[in-house]
C-alpha positions in Angstrom: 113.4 206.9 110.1 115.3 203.9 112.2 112.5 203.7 114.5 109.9 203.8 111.4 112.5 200.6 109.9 112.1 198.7 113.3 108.7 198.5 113.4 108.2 197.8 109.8 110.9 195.1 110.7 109.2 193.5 113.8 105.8 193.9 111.9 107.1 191.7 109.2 108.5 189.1 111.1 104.7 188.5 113.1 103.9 188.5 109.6 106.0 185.9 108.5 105.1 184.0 111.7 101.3 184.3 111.0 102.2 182.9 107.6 104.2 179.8 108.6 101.4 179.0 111.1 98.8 178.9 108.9 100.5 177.1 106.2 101.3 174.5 108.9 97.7 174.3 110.1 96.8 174.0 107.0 98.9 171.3 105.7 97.8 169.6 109.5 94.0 169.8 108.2 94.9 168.6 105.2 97.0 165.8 106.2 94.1 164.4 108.7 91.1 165.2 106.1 88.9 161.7 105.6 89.1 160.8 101.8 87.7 157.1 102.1 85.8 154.8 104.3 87.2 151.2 104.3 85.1 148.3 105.6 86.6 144.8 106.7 83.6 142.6 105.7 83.4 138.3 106.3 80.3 136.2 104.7 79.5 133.2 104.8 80.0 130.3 102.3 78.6 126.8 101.7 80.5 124.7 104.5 80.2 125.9 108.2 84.3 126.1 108.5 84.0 128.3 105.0 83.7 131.9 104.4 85.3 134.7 102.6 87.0 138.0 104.1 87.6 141.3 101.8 87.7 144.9 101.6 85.9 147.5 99.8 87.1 150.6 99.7 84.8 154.0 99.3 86.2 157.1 97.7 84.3 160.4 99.5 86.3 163.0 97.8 85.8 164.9 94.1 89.0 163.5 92.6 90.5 160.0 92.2 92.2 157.4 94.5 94.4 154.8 94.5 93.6 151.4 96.0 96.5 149.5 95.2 97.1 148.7 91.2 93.0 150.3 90.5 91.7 153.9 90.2 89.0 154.9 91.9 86.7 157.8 90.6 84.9 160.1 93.0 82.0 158.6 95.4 82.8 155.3 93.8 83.9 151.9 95.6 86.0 149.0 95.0 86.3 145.4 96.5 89.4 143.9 96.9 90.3 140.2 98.4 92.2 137.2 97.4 91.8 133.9 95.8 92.9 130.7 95.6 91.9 130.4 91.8 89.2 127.8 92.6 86.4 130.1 91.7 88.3 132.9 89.6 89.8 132.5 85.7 93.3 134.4 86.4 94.5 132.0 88.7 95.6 133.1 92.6 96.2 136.8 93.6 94.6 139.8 94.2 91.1 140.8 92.6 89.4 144.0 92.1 85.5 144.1 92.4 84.6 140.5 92.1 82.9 140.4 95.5 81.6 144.1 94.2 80.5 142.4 91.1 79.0 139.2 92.7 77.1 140.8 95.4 76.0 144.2 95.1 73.0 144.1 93.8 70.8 142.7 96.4 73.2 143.2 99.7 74.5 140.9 101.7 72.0 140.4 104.4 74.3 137.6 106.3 78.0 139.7 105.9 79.5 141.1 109.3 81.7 144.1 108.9 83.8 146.6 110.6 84.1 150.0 108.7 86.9 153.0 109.6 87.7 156.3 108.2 90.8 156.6 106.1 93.0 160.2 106.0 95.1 160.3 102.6 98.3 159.1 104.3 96.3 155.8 106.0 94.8 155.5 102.3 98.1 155.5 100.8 99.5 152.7 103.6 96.8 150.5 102.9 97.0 151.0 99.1 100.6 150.0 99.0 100.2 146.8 101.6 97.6 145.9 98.7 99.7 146.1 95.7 102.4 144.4 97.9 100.0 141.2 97.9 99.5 139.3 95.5 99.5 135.5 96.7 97.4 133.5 98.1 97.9 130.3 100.3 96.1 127.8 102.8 98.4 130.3 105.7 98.2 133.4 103.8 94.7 133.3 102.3 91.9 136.1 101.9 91.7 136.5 105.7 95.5 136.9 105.9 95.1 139.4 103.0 92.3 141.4 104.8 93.1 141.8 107.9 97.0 142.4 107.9 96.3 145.0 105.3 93.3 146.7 107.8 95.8 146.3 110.6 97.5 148.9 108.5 95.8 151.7 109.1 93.3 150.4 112.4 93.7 151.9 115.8 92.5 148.1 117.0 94.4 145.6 115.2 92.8 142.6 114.3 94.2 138.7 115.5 94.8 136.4 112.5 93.3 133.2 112.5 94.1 130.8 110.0 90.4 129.8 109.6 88.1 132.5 108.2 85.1 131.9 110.5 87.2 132.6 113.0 87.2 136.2 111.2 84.0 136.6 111.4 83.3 135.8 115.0 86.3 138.1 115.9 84.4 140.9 114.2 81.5 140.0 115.8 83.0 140.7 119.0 84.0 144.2 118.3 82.0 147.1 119.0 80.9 148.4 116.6 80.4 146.2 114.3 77.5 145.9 111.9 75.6 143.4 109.5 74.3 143.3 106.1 75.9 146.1 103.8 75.6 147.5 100.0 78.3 147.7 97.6 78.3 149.8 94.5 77.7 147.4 91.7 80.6 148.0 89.2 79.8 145.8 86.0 81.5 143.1 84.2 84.0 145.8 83.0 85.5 147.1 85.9 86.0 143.5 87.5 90.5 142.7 87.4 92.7 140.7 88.0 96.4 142.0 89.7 99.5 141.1 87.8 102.5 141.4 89.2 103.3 143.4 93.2 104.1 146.4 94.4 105.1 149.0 91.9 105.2 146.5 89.0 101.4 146.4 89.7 99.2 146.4 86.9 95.3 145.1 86.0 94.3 142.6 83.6 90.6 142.2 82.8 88.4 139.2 84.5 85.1 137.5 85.1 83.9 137.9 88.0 82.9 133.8 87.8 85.3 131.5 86.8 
C-alpha cells in the first residue's frame, strides 16, 4: 500500500511538472504571438527640405487593439503622426487617420517605408509612447514623434534628424525598405484628434483638412 502511495506520489509530481511546462510554453507562445504590423512611412511634400513622417498601424488579430488613445477593430489600420496645426483644425498634437484619410485611396506611389512585426507587449510599448505624445515642435516635430516612438519596439533604432528628408533618406538606406504602400481608407468619421497624454488620453472628432 506505501509503495502503491509512492508511485501515485512521484507520478503526480511529473504531472504537475508537465503541467507547469506547458502553461509556461504556453504563456511564451503567447507572449511572442504577432498581433500588428507597424510601418514607419516618410512622403514627400511641396518644398524639397519638406516632408511628412507617420505611422500606421495594422491590427492582424480577431479582437481589438489599442494604439494609443484609438481602438482598433480586427484586420483594420490606423495612421498616427503629428502636427504643427498648419494644415489640421484641432490645433498641434497627435492625429489619428488623417494621413489614412488623405491618402488611401490611390496609394502613395512616392512614400518610403520600413514595416516590423509587433508581439502584444511591443504593441503595448509603442501604444503608450503614443498617448505619451502629444506636442509638437520645430525639435520635436512628426519625425521626432515617429521615429522615437518606432525606436520603441525596433531591433535597429532609427537616428533622429531634425529635418524630415533626412528621414526619408535614412530609410532609404535600410534594407529592407520599400516604396509606395496602401492604407485602409477610414472615412471622415474615424479621422481624431488626441486630447490630453498618457492615461488622460481621450479623442475628439476632426477633419482630416483644415
Amino acid at each position: 500500500m506505501k509503495s502503491l502511495k509512492r508511485i501515485i506520489s512521484v507520478i503526480m509530481v511529473f504531472v504537475l511538472i508537465a503541467c507547469s511546462m506547458t502553461v509556461a510554453a504556453y504563456a511564451k507562445s503567447e507572449d511572442e504571438e504577432i498581433v500588428a504590423n507597424v510601418y514607419i512611412c516618410h512622403r514627400i511634400l511641396k518644398k524639397l527640405m519638406e516632408g511628412h513622417s507617420w505611422l500606421y498601424f495594422e491590427n492582424l488579430t480577431d479582437h481589438d487593439i489599442q494604439v494609443g488613445a484609438y481602438t482598433v477593430p480586427p484586420r483594420e489600420g490606423v495612421s498616427v503622426g503629428t502636427y504643427s496645426g498648419q494644415d489640421v483644425p484641432e490645433g498641434f498634437g497627435v492625429y489619428y487617420n488623417v494621413e489614412a484619410y488623405r491618402y488611401g485611396k490611390g496609394g502613395l506611389h512616392d512614400n518610403v517605408y520600413l514595416k516590423k512585426e509587433l508581439t502584444q507587449k511591443q504593441l503595448e510599448r509603442m501604444s503608450d509612447k503614443v498617448a505619451r505624445s502629444n506636442y509638437w515642435s520645430h525639435f520635436t516635430n512628426c519625425s521626432f514623434f515617429t521615429i522615437t516612438t518606432w525606436n520603441v519596439a525596433a531591433g535597429k533604432p532609427l537616428l533622429y534628424v531634425m529635418i524630415p528628408l533626412f528621414t526619408r533618406w535614412e530609410l532609404q538606406i535600410y534594407p529592407g525598405h520599400q516604396e509606395g504602400f496602401l492604407m485602409k481608407f477610414p472615412g471622415p468619421d474615424k479621422v481624431f484628434k488626441q486630447k490630453g497624454m498618457g492615461k488622460n488620453a481621450t479623442l475628439i472628432p476632426s477633419e482630416p483638412y483644415k
